[in-house]
C-alpha positions in Angstrom: -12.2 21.8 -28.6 -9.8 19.5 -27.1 -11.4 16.5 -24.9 -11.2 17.8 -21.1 -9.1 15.6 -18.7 -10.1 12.8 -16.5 -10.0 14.4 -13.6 -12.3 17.0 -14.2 -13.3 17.5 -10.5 -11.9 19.4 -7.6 -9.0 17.3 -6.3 -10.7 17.7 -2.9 -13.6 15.3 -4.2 -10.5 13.2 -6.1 -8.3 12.6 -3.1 -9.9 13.5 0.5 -6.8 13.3 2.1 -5.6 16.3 0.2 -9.0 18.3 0.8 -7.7 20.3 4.4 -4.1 21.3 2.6 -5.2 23.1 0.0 -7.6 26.3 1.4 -8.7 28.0 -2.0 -9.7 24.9 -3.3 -13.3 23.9 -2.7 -15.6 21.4 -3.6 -18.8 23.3 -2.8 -17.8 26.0 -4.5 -17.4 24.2 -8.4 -13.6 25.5 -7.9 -12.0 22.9 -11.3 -8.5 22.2 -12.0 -6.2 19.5 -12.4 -5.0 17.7 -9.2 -1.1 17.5 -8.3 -0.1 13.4 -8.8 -1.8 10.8 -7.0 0.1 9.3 -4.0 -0.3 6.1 -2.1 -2.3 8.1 0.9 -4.9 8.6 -1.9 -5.1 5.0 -2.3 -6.7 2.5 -0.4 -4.7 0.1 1.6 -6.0 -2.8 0.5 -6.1 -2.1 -3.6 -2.5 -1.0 -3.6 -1.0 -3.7 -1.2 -2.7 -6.3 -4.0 -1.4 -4.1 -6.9 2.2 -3.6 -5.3 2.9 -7.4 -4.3 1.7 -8.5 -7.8 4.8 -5.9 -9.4 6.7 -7.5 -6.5 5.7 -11.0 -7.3 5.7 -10.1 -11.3 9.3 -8.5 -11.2 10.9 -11.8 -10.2 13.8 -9.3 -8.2 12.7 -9.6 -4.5 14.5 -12.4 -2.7 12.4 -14.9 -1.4 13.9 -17.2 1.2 13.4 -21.0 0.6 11.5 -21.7 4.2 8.6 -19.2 3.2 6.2 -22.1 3.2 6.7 -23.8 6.2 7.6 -21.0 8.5 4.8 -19.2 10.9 4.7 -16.1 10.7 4.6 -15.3 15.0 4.9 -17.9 18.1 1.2 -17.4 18.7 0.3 -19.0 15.6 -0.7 -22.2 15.0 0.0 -22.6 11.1 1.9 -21.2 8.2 0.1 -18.5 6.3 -2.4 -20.1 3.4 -1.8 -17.7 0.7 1.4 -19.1 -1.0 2.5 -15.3 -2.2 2.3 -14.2 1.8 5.4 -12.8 1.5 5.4 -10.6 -1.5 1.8 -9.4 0.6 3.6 -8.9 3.4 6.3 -7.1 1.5 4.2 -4.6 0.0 2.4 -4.0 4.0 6.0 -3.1 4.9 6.7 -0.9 2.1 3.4 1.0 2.6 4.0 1.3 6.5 7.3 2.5 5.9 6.0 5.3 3.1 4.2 6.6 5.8 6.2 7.1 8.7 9.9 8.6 8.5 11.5 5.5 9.6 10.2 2.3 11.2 12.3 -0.2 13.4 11.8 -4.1 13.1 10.3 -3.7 16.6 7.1 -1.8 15.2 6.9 -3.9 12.2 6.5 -7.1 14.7 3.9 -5.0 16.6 1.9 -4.0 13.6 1.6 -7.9 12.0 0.8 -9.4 15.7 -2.3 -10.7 16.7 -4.0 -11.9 19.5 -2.9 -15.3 21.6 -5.2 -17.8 22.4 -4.7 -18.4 25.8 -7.5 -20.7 26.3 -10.5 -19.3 28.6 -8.4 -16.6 30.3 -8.9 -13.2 27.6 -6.7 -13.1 25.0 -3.9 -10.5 24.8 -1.6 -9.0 22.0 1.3 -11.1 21.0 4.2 -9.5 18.4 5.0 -11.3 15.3 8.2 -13.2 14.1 11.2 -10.4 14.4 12.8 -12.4 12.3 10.1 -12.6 8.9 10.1 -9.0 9.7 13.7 -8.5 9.9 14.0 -10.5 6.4 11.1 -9.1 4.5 13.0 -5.6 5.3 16.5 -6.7 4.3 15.0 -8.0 1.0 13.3 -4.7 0.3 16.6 -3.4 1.0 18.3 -5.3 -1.5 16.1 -4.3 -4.2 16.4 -0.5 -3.6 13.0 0.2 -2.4 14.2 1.0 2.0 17.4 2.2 3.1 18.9 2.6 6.6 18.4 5.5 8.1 20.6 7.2 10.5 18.9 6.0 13.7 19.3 2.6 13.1 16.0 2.2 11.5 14.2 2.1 7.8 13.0 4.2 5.4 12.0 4.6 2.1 14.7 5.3 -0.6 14.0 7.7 -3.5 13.7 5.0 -6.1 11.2 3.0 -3.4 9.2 6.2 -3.5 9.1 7.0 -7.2 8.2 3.2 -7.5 5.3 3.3 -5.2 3.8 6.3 -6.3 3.6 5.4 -10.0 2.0 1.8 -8.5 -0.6 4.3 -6.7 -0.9 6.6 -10.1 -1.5 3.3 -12.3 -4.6 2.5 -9.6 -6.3 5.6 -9.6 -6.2 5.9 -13.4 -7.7 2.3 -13.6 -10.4 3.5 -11.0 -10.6 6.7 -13.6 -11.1 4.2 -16.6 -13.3 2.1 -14.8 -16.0 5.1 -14.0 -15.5 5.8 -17.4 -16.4 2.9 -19.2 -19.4 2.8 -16.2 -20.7 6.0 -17.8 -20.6 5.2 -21.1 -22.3 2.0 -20.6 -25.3 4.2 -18.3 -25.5 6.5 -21.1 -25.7 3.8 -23.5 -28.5 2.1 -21.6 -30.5 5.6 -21.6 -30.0 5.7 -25.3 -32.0 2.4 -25.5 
């Protein structure tokens, strides 16, 4: 008897996000077979942002500009970011906002990273982010393959950028998978005891 797969469970318990598209498949009802491949909408935002701006960062092929650590990142700031690998973060936010939209503008990127102004005791209100970080951020992800323009004038993710960020989102849900692994192994062990 061969050993069973990984993902032994109903995809619907594996990725939520897939639960509501797929009608015959059931979690309630014990329904088992072998999900279709992970994407990065069954990965949380945070754990594949960190895991796609190390590959960024790791890669050495994204262009960095040489005024990344003096520049604010939005006229309502007071300093420069503190993390000195903003920009490969940043990078990797783009390329997942892009994956999930059809195409995305330089306006709505500057809208997504803004923040809120301090305008003293009067309420604070939403201020956009530097056009310009955002506008560079996109043309480097360009230049590596992962965007392309689309016809309106906008961005969207290539078919290269794609494949790339779905094995990035495949490589963190099996290292989820081997982590609950070795978790179980190390409960049964403590039963043996």
């Amino acid at each position: 008897m061969g050993r069973p797969h990984r993902w032994t469970i109903c995809c619907a318990a594996q990725f939520p996000s897939r639960a509501s598209r797929s009608p015959r498949c059931s979690f309630k009802t014990g329904h088992r077979h072998l999900p279709s491949m992970p994407g990065v909408r069954d990965v949380s935002a945070k754990d594949f942002i960190e895991a796609y701006s190390q590959h960024l960062k790791r890669s050495g092929k994204l262009e960095v500009p040489n005024w990344v650590d003096i520049v604010k990142t939005g006229a309502y700031k007071e300093l420069a970011p503190y993390n000195p690998d903003w920009y490969y973060v940043r990078a990797a936010a783009v390329a997942r906002h892009i994956y999930l939209r059809k195409s995305v503008g330089v306006g709505a990127l500057a809208k997504l990273h803004g923040g809120a102004i301090n305008r003293g005791f009067r309420p604070s209100h939403h201020a956009d982010a530097s056009r310009g970080v955002q506008r560079r951020v996109v043309q480097s992800l360009e230049k590596i393959g992962v965007l392309e323009k689309a016809p309106d004038g906008a961005r969207r993710i290539s078919q290269d950028g794609q494949r790339d960020l779905d094995r990035i989102a495949t490589s963190i849900v099996e290292a989820e998978a081997e982590e609950e692994d070795e978790d179980e192994d190390e409960d049964e062990d403590e039963d043996e005891e």
